[in-house]
N, C-alpha and C positions, 0 to 999 in steps of 0.2 A: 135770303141767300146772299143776295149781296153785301148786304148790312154785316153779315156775317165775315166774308170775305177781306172785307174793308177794315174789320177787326180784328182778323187774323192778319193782316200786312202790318196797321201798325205796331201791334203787339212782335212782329217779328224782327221791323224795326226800331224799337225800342230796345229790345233783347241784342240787339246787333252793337248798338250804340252804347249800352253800357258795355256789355265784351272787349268792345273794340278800347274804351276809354282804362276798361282796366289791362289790358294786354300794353296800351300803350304806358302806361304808370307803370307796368312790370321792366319795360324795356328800358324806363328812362332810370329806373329805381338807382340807387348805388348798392345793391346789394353783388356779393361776386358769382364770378360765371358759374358754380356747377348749381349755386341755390336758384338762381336766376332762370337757368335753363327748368329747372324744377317747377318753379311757379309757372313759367310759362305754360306746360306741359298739366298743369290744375287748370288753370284757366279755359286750354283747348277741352280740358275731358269736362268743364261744366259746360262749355259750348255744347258737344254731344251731347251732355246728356240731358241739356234744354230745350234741342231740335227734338231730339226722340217724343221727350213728354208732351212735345206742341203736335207732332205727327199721330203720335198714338190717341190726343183727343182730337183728332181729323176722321182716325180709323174708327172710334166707338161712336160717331154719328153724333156727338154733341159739339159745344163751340169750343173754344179753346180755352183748357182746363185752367182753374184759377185756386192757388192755394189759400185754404182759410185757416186763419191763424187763429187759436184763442178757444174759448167753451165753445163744444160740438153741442148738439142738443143730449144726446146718449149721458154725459159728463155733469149734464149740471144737476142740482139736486133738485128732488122733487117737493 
């Protein structure tokens, strides 16, 4: 449980630290205000919608859900 815990903080951390790194590269960008405000405004709704998918694998009782990229087992040939 705790082990668990301690995985879910850094992984929130982590998540925090890249957001943070690209919110701040949106600000410093030279692109103009109304694109600007635009990306910013991507960036907040991946924030959401990265907290969600960490809270929703809190609610289904597993640890914190991890994307697997590449051949499923379903996918690859027999």
């Amino acid at each position: 449980m705790i082990e668990q815990l301690v995985h879910l903080v850094i992984y929130l951390i982590v998540l925090g630290v890249i957001f943070g790194l690209l919110l701040y590269l949106v600000s410093i960008s030279p692109v103009p205000e109304p694109w600007k405000t635009w990306l910013r405004f991507v960036v907040i709704a991946f924030v959401i919608i990265a907290v969600i998918y960490v809270l929703l694998g809190l609610v289904s009782g597993g640890s914190v859900p991890r994307l697997r990229f590449g051949a499923t087992p379903w996918s690859l040939p027999a």
